[in-house]
N, C-alpha and C positions, 0 to 999 in steps of 0.2 A: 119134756123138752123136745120140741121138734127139730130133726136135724136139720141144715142148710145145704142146698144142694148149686154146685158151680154148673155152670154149661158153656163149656167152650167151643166157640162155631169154627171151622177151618171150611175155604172156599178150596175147590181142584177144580182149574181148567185144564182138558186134553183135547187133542187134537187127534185122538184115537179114538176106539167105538166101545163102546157100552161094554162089551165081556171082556174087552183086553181091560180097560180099566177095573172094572171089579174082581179081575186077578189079581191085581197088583195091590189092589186095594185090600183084597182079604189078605196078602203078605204085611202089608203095612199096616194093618188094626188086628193083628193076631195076639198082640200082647195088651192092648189096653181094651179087648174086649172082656179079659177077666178080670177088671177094677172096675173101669166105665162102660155104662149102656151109653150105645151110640145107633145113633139114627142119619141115616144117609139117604139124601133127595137129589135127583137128577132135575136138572134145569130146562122146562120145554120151549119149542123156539126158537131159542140161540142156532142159528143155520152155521155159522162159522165155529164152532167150538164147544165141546162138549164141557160144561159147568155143573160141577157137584157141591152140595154144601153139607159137609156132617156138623151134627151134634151130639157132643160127648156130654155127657152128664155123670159128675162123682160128689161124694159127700167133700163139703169145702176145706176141711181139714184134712186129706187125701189127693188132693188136687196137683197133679201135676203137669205142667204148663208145656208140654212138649206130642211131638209131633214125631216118633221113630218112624227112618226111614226101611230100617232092617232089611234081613237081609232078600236078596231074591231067588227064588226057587229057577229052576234050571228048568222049567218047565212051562215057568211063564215069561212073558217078553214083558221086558224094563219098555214102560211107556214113562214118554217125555210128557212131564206135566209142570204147572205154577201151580203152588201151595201157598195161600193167603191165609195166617190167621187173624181171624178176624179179635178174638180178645174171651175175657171168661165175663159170663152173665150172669145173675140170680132174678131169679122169678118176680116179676113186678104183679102179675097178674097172670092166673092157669085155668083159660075155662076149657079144656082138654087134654088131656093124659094118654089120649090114645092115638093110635095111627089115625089119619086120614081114611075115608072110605072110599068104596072104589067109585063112588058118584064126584068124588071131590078134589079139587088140587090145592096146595098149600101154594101161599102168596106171601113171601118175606116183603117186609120192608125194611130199609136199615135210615136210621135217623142220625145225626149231629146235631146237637143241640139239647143241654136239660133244657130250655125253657121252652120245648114244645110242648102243645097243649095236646096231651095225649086224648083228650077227652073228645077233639074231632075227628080221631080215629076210627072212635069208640059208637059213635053217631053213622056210617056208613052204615051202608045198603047191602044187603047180597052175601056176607058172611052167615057162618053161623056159630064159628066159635073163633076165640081170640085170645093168645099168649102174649104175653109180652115180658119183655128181659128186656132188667136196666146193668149196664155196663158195672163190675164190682171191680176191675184194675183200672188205675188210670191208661194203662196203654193201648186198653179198646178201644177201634178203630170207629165204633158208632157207641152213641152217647144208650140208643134204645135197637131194640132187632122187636118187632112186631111180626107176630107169627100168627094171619088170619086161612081158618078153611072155609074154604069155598067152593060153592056145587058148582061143579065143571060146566052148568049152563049157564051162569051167572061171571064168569071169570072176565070177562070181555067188558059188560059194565063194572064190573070192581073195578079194572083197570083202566077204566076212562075216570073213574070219581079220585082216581090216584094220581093221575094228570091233571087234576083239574086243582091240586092246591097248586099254591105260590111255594114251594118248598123244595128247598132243594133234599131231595133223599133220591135213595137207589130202590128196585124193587124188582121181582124175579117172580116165576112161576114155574112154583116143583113138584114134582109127583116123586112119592116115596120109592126108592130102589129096594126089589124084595132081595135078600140076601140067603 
């Protein structure tokens, strides 16, 4: 029997730079990094603010739906951030398991809506692998989170063909944070 695995996305916006943030940040995921693998991507771009989105992933029956602010070491500065979770997910679809490479940027999209037709997603151009997680709590914030990689020369056309439906969704472009 295969087990089932939750993924819960949480958004940080700061207004601080990249190393103050991942201080803060290795204080704040120092106790759910021995439950949950978690994966953290910085948002490219964004000129006004710094946007990170983790992914925590734990077996669904160990799942716990919290976010510790713990405590701060004396040694790093308390950075002013918004903490958005976004909700817990299960695997719709996994054609990648691994990091991003270094030719590639990850491109979330986040959906409303079961009755979108995931399979015009799936029909784009310019990716080369693609996740996807369907919403497992009613109080997920998107119905789907679509997680395509794409070769950092091609990112510019993916993101015209993501403008180009009739849909309302959100969509970001991240490169993974080495930790």
């Amino acid at each position: 029997m295969e087990t089932e695995n939750i993924i819960q996305f949480v958004w940080f916006e700061t207004g601080s730079n990249n190393f103050e943030f991942m201080s803060q940040w290795d204080e704040y995921s120092k106790e759910m990094k021995k439950v949950q693998a978690i994966k953290i991507q910085q948002e490219v771009g964004n000129k006004k603010n710094s946007r990170y989105l983790s992914q925590h992933s734990c077996v669904k029956d160990d799942f716990q739906f919290v976010f510790k602010t713990g405590r701060r070491s004396a040694h790093s500065p308390e950075v002013e951030m918004k903490i958005r979770q976004l909700g817990g997910y299960v695997t719709n679809q996994m054609q990648c398991t691994q990091d991003s490479k270094k030719d590639e940027s990850k491109i979330f999209v986040f959906i409303n809506g079961f009755g979108t037709d995931l399979e015009l997603f799936k029909q784009f151009s310019h990716y080369r692998f693609l996740n996807i997680y369907e919403a497992y709590f009613e109080s997920s914030n998107y119905n789907y989170i679509l997680e395509f990689f794409v070769e950092n020369s091609h990112t510019e056309e993916f993101m015209h063909q993501l403008k180009m439906q009739n849909r309302h969704l959100e969509s970001g472009l991240y490169k993974e944070c080495i930790m």
